[in-house]
C-alpha distance (Angstrom), angle and dihedral (degrees) to the residues before:
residue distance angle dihedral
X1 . . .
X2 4.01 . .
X3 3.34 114.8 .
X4 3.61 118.8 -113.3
X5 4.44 113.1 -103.1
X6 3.70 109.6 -122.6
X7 3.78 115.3 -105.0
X8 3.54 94.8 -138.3
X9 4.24 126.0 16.6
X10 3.94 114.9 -167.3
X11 3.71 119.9 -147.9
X12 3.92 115.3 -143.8
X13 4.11 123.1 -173.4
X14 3.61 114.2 -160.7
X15 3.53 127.8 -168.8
X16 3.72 128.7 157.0
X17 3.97 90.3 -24.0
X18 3.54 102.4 135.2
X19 3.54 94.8 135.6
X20 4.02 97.5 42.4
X21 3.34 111.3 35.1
X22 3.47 105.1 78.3
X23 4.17 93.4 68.7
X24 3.62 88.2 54.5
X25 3.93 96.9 56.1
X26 4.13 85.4 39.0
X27 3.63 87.8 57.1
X28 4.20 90.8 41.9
X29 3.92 90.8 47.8
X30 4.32 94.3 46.6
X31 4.15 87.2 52.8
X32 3.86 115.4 126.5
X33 3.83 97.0 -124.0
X34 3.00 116.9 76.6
X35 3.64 110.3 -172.6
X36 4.43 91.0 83.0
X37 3.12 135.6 132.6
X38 3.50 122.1 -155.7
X39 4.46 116.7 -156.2
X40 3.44 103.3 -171.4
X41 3.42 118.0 177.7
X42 3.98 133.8 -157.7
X43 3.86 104.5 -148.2
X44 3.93 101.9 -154.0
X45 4.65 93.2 -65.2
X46 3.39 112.2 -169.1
X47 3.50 89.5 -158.9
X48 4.13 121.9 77.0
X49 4.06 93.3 -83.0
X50 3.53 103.9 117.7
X51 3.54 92.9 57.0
X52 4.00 97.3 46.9
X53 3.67 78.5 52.3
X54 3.64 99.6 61.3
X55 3.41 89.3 32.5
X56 4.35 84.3 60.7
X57 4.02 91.5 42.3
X58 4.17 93.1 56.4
X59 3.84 88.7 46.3
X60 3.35 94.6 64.0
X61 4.00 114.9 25.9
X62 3.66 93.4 171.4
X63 3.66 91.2 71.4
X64 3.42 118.6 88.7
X65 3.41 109.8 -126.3
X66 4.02 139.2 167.4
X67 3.56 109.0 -161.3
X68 4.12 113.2 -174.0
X69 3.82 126.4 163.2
X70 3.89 123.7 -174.5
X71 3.77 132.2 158.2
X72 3.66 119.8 -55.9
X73 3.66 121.7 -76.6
X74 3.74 116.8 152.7
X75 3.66 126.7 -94.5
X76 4.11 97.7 -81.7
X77 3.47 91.7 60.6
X78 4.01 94.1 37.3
X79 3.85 74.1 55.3
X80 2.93 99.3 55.8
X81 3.63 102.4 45.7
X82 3.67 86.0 53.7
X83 3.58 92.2 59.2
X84 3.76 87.9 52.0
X85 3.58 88.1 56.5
X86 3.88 111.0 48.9
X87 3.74 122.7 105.2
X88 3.74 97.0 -176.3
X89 3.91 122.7 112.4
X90 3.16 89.2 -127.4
X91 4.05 128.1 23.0
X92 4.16 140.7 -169.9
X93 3.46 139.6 176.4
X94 3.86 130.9 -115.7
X95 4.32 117.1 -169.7
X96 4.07 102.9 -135.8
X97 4.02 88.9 -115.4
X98 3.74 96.3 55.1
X99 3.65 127.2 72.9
X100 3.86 141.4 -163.3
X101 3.84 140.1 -140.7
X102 3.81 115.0 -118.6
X103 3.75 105.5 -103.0
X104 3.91 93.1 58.4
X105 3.34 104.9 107.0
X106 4.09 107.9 25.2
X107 4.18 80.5 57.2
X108 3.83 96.5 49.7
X109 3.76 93.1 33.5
X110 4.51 85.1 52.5
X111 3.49 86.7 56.5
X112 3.12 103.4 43.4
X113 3.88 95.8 57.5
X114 3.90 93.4 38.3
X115 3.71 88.7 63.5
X116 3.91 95.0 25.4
X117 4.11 94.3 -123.4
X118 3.41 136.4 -160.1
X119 3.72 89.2 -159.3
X120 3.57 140.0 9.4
X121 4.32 130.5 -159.6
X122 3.41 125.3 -161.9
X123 4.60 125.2 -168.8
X124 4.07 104.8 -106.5
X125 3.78 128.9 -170.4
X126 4.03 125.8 -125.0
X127 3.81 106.7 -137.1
X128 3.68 125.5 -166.1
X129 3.82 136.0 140.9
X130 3.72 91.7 -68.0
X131 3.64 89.6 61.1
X132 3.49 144.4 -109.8
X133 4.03 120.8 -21.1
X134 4.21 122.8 -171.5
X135 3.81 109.2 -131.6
X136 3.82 115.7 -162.4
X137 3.38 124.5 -149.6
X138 3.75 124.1 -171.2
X139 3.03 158.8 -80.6
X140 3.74 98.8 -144.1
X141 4.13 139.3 157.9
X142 3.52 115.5 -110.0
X143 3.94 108.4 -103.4
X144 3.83 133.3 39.4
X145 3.99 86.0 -5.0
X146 3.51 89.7 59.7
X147 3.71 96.7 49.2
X148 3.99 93.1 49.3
X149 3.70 98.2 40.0
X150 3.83 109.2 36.2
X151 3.80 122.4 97.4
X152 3.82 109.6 -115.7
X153 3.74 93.2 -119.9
X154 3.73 136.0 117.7
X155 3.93 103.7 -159.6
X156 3.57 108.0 69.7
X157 4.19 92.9 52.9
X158 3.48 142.1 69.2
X159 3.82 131.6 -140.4
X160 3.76 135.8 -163.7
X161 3.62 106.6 -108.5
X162 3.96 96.8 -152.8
X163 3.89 92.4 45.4
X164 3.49 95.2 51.0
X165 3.73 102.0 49.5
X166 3.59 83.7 50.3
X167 4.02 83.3 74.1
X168 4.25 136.5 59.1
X169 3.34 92.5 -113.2
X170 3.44 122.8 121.8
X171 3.99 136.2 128.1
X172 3.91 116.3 -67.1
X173 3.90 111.0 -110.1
X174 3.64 120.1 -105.8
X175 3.91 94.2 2.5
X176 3.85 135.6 128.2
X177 3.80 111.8 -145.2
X178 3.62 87.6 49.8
X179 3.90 96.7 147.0
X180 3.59 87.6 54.0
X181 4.07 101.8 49.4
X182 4.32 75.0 40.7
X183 3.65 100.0 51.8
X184 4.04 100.8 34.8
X185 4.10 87.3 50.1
X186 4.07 87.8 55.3
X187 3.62 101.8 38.4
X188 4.19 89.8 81.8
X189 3.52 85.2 47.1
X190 4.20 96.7 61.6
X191 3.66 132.3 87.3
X192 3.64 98.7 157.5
X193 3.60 118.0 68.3
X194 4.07 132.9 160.5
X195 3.82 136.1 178.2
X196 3.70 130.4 -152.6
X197 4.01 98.8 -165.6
X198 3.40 89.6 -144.5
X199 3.94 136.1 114.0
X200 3.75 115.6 -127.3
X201 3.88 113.3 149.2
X202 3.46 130.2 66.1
X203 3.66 107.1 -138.1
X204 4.20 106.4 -156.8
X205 3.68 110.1 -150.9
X206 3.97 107.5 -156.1
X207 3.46 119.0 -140.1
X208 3.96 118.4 -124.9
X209 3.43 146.5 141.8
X210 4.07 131.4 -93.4
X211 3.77 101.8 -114.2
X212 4.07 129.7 179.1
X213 3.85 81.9 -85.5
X214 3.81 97.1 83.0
X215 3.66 86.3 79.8
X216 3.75 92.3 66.1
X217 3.78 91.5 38.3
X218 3.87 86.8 58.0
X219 4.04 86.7 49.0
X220 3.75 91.4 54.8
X221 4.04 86.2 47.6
X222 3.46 85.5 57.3
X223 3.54 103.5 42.9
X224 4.46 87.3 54.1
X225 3.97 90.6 47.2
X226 4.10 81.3 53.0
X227 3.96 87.9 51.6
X228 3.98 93.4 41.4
X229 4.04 86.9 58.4
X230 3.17 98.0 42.0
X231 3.44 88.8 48.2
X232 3.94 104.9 53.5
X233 4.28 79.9 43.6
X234 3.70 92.6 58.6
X235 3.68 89.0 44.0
X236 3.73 94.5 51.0
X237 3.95 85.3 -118.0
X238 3.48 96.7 121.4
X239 3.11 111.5 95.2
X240 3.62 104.4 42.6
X241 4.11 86.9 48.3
X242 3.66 99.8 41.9
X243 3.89 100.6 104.3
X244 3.53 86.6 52.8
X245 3.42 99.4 41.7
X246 3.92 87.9 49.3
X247 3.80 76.8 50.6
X248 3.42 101.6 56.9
X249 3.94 95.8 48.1
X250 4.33 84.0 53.8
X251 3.75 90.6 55.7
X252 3.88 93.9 40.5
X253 3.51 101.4 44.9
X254 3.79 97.9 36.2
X255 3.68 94.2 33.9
X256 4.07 133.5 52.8
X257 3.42 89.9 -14.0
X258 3.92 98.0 53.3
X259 4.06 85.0 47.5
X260 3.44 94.0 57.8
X261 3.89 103.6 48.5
X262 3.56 88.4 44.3
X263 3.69 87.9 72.0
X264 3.23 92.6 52.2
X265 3.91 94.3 120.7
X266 3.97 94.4 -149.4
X267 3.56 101.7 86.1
X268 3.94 103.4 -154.5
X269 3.74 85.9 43.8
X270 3.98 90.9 49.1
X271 3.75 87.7 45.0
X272 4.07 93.2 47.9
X273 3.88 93.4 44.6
X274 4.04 91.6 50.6
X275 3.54 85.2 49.3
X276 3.45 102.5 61.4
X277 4.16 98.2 52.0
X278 3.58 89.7 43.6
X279 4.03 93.1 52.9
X280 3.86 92.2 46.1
X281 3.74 89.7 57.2
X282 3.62 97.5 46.0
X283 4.17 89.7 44.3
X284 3.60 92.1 50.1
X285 4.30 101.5 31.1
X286 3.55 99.8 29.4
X287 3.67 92.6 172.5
X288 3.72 96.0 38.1
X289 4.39 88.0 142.3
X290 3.92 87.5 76.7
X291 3.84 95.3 50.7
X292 3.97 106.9 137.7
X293 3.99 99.9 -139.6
X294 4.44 87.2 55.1
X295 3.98 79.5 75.2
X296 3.54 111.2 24.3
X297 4.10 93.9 46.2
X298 3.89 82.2 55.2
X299 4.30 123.6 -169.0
X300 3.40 144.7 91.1
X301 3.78 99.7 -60.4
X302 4.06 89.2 49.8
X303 3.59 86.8 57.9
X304 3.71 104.6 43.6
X305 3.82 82.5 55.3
X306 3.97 97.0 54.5
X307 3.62 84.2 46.8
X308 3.67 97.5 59.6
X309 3.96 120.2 94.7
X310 3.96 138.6 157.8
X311 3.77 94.6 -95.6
X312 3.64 93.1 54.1
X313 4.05 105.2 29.2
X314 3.67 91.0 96.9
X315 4.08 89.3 58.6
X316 3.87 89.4 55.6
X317 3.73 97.8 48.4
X318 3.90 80.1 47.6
X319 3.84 92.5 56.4
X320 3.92 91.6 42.1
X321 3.86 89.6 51.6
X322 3.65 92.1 56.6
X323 3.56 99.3 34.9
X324 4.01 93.6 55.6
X325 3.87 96.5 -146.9
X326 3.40 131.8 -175.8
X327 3.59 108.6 -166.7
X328 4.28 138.3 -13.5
């Protein structure tokens, strides 16, 4: 007799998450379908994961539960091999400091069949020690709108596991960003997109310092926005994405990324690290000012970015420094 393929498999990365990872799997093993599969993966921890993952697995033999653990690689490529290693028809991720509520995947997983979807998006909450913060997320139309209005994360969706590994798109090795180079490559790719309108992961936002390191975060950022281009080029996507892809690089580069180097508390270093977003954008979009979605998308954070130029750049990275902001 051939054994039934799960409806839904749930990728989990693990890295030195000892402490964390438990809640997540709790979460995983209380959800409403019961046809999962979790693949949770132990990518090399130096810390004692592995074994608080094995200990988790023989506590509860009715879940069903791959456990793997290799050499350390980064989280694309423990992505990656995840996605190698699903069976289920359908498959998500889950970070191993986040955590879920029960009905999460049954609901997306109901939709998802009912209007045979390619990919499914779900609400999700940011949580951090000033409490708990509703994120919405849609509705969109497959295409350009999806590209300019998704949210650049992986854990609140859903994805066809036969469609996608029908397509060359897969997380870029060795990179941070990676759900962003993996979700901007697929978007051309999908038709077939659903919403639930509802909130369902708890997204926990660790608290840390801005070190000297944000200037090679900012480099990898750069090098994925090079491999997103190039991708949509080779594809022969370009052209019909390049107002949103112009769009994308505005909102990166201006955006989250510009509020975190400027608190950077070196001030050549701050200076250097804004630098280098703001001259990809300008090398690659050098008539960015005239993007459509600036006026159509409308608010406040549409017009702060029109109002930015070279002579003044330094003034805004100035205000961001002081003002010690998280987000737009």
């Amino acid at each position: 007799m051939t054994e039934k393929r799960p409806a839904i498999s749930v990728i989990v990365p693990c890295y030195n998450c000892a402490g964390t990872v438990e809640q997540t799997l709790d979460s995983l093993a209380a959800q409403t379908i019961k046809n999962i599969e979790l693949v949770v993966i132990n990518d090399g921890s130096k810390d004692n994961t592995l074994e608080v993952l094995r200990r988790w697995k023989d506590a509860h033999p009715s879940i069903n539960m791959a456990l793997y653990s290799k050499e350390n690689e980064g989280i694309a490529e423990t992505r990656n091999f995840g996605v190698s290693k699903v069976n289920g028809e359908y498959f998500g991720f889950l970070d191993s400091d986040d955590y879920t509520t029960p009905e999460m995947f049954e609901e997306m997983y109901q939709l998802a069949k009912e209007q045979n979807l390619e990919m499914v998006v779900s609400d999700f909450y940011w949580k951090n020690s000033k409490g708990e913060f509703l994120q919405k997320e849609g509705p969109y139309e497959a295409g350009p709108d999806m590209m300019v209005r998704l949210f650049a994360v992986l854990w609140n969706k859903i994805y066809r596991t036969d469609f996608i590994r029908s397509l060359d798109v897969t997380f870029p090795k060795g990179d941070r960003y990676e759900d962003a180079c993996y979700l901007y490559c697929l978007t051309p790719h999908l038709s077939k997109i659903g919403f639930t309108e509802k909130a369902y992961v708890r997204y926990v936002q660790q608290e840390g310092s801005i070190t000297h390191n944000n200037n090679d975060q900012v480099k990898n950022m750069i090098h994925v926005f090079q491999i997103i281009l190039q991708y949509h080029k080779d594809h022969g996507f370009y052209e019909e994405y390049r107002d949103a892809l112009e769009y994308i690089h505005i909102k990166f580069f201006l955006g989250n990324s510009f509020l975190r180097s400027a608190k950077i508390e070196d001030k050549e270093d701050r200076k250097n690290t804004i630098r280098m977003g703001w001259d990809l954008l300008n090398r690659e979009f050098p008539d960015w000012h005239k993007n459509p979605y600036l006026k159509s998308l409308g608010g406040m954070k549409n017009k702060y970015f029109s109002m930015v130029y070279d002579w003044n750049i330094g003034f805004f990275a100035w205000l961001f420094h002081v003002w010690q902001k998280d987000n737009l």
